[in-house]
C-alpha positions in Angstrom: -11.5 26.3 -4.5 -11.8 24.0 -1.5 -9.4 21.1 -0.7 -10.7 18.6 2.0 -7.5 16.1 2.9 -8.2 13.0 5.2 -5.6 12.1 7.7 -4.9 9.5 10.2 -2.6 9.1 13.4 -1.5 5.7 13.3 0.2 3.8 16.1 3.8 2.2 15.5 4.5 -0.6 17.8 8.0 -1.2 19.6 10.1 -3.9 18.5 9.5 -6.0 21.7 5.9 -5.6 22.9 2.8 -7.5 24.7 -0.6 -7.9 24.1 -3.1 -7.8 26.3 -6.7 -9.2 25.0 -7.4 -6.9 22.0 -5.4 -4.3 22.4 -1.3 -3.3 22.7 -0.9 -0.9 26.2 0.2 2.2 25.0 3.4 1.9 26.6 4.7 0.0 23.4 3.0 2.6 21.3 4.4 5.7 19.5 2.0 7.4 17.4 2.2 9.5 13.8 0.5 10.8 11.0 0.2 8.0 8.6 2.5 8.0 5.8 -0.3 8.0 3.0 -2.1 11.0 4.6 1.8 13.0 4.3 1.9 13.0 0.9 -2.0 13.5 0.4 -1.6 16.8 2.9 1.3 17.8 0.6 -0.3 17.2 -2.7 -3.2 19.7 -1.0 -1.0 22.1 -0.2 0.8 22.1 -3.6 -2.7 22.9 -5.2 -2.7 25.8 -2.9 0.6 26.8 -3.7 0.8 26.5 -7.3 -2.7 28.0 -8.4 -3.5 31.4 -9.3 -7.2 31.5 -7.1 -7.4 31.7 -3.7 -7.3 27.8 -2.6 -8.3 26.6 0.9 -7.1 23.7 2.2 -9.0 21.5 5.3 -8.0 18.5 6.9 -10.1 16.2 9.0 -9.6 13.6 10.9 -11.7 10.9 13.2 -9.8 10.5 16.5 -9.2 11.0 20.2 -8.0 14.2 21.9 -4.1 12.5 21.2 -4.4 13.0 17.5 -4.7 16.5 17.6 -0.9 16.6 17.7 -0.5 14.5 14.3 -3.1 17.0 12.9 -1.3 19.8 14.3 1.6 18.8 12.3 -0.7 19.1 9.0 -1.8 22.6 9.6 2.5 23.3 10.2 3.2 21.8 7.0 0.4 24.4 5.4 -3.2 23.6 6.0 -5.6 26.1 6.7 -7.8 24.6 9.3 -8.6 21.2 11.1 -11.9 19.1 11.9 -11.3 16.3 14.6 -14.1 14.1 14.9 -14.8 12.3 18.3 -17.0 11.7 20.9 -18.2 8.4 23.4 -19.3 6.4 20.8 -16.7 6.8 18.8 -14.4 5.8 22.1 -16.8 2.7 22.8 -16.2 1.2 19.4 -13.2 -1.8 19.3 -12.2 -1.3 15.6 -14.0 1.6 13.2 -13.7 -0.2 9.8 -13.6 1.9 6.6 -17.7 2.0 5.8 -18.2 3.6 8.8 -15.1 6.0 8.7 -16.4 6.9 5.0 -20.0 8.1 6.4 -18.2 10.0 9.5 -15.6 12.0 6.8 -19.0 12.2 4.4 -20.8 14.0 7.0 -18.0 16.5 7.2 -17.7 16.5 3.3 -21.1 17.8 2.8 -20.8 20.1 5.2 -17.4 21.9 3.6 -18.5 21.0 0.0 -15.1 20.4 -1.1 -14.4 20.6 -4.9 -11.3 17.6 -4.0 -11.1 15.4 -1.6 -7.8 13.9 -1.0 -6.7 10.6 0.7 -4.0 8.8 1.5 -4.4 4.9 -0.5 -4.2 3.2 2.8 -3.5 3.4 6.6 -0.3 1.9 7.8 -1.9 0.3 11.4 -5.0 -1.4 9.5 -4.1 -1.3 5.9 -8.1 -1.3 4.5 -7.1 0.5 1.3 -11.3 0.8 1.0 -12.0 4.5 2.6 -10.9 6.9 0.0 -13.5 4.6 -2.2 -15.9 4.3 0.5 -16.2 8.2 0.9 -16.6 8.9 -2.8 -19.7 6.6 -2.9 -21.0 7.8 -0.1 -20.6 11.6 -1.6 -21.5 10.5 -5.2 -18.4 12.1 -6.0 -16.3 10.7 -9.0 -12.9 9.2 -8.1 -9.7 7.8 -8.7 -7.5 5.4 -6.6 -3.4 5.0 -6.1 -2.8 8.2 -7.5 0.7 9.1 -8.3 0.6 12.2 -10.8 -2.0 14.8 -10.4 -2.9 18.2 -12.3 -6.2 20.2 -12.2 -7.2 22.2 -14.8 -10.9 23.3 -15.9 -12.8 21.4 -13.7 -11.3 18.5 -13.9 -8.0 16.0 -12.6 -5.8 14.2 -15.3 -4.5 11.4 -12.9 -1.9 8.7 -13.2 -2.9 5.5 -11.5 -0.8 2.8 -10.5 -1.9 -0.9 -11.1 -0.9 -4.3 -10.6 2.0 -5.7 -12.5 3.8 -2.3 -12.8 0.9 -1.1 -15.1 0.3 2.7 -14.7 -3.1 4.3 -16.2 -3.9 7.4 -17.5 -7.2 9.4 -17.0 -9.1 12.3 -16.3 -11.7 12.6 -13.7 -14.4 15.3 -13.6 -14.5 17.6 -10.2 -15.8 17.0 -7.7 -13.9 14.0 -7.0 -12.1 11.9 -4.2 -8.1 11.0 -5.6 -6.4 8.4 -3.2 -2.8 9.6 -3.2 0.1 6.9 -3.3 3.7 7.6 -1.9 6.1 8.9 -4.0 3.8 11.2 -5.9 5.8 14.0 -4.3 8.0 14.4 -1.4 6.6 15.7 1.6 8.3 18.7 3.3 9.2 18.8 6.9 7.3 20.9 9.2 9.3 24.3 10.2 9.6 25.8 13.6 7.9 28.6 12.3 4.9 26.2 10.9 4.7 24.6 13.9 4.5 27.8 16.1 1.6 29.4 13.4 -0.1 26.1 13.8 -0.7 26.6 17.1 -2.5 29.7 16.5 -4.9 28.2 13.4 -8.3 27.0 13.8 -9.2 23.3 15.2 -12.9 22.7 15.3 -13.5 19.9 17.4 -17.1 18.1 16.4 -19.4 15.0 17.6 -21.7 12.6 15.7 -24.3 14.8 16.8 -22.6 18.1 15.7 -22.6 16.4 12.1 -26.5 15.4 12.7 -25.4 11.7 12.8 -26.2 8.8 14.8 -24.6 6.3 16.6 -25.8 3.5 14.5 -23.6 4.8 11.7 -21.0 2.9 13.2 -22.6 -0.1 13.2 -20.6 -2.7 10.9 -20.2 -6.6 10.2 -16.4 -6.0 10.8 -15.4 -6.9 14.3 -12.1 -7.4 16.0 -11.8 -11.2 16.9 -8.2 -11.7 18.0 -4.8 -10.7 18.1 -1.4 -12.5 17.8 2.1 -11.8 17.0 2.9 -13.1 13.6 4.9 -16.1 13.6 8.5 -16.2 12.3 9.0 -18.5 8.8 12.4 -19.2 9.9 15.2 -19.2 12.4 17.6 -16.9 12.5 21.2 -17.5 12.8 23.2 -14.8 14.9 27.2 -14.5 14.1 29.2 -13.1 17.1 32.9 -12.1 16.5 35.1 -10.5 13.7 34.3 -10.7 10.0 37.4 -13.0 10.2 36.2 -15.2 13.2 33.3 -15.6 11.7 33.6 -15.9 7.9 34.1 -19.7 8.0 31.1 -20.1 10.6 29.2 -18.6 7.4 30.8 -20.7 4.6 29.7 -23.5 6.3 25.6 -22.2 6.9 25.3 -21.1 3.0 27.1 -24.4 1.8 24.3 -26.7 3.9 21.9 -23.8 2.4 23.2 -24.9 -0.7 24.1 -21.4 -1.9 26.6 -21.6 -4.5 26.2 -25.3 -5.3 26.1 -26.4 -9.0 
């Protein structure tokens, strides 16, 4: 059996930062595998750990020669082997929305012929929510989204979804199939130093768009990055200096003008 698990490095932005144009410098940037992707790599790995047949577990990921730390830390938390996808195009692209993401990881897809394909529900930098979906129709695969219980057994995954309005679904779907993986469906492990030492050592194959016989124009998309602004504060906020003491009537007197406490 063959796992394919998609993962992201997602950028976290400092508490104070600037923008310049379209973009943040990198100087108010720290970067980290997306929280989805964890738990999606350690549903993977569970699969490998808890079934009798040999299991294989791949993760890919579309990004620069940077991300290959965040994908690193997959293969130390258990993964077998790594696919990064980049190349110029890639680079020359402003914003790489989730259609064309899905026909990149497709690509790859085909080529591993994965019997599971795991995702996390969303990324935390653009928050889409669409490529887990996006992939499975571009693989025909059957699928399953915000997946927060999973078991495989005969060919198929009995799921349990979460909806809207605290609703929770149960179903099965028939393998192949493409699950996107919520948090708290399990709780990811940290990466040893022993993990991280033997992920050093495991296999990273580096491809193009042209090593997956794809084109540039796969990228081409009606989404387009047109601005970018700090979001704008709903209120002011009122800062008490001092002792709880000093500053306890200070605060009576904000939540009585709130009226907090009125009748």
């Amino acid at each position: 059996m063959k796992v394919l698990v998609t993962v992201k490095e997602v950028a976290e932005v400092a508490d104070d930062f600037e923008i310049e144009g379209l973009t943040i410098p990198e100087k108010f940037l720290e970067y980290d595998l997306n929280e989805w992707d964890d738990y999606a790599v350690e549903a993977a790995v569970r699969i490998a750990e808890d079934r009798d047949e040999d299991v294989e577990v791949v993760a890919v990921t579309v990004g620069p020669e940077r991300s290959e730390e965040t994908i690193r830390m997959a293969l130390a938390k258990g993964v077998d082997r790594a696919v990064r996808i980049w190349d110029d195009s890639l680079a020359e692209v402003g914003l790489v929305g989730p259609t064309a993401t899905a026909r990149v990881l497709a690509a790859v897809a085909e080529d591993e012929d994965p019997d599971l394909v795991l995702s996390g529900v969303q990324a935390a930098d653009d928050g889409f929510g669409a490529t887990g979906v996006a992939l499975a129709e571009h693989l025909d695969y059957a699928w399953a989204a915000v997946v927060n219980a999973l078991e495989l057994d005969d060919g198929t995954a009995s799921v349990r979804r979460e909806l809207e309005g605290g609703v929770e679904e149960l179903t099965t779907v028939p393998l192949p199939a493409v699950l996107t993986i919520q948090t708290g469906i399990n709780d990811p492990r940290y990466a040893s130093l022993r993990g991280i030492r033997q992920a050093q050592r495991k296999e990273l194959d580096v491809r193009t768009l042209a090593d997956l016989g794809l084109d540039p124009s796969v990228l081409d998309g009606d989404l387009t990055l047109a601005g970018m602004a700090k979001p704008e504060s709903e209120s002011d906020v009122t800062l008490f200096e001092g002792s709880a003491a000093e500053t306890a009537a200070d605060l009576e007197t904000v939540l009585r003008d709130a009226g907090v406490g009125a009748e």
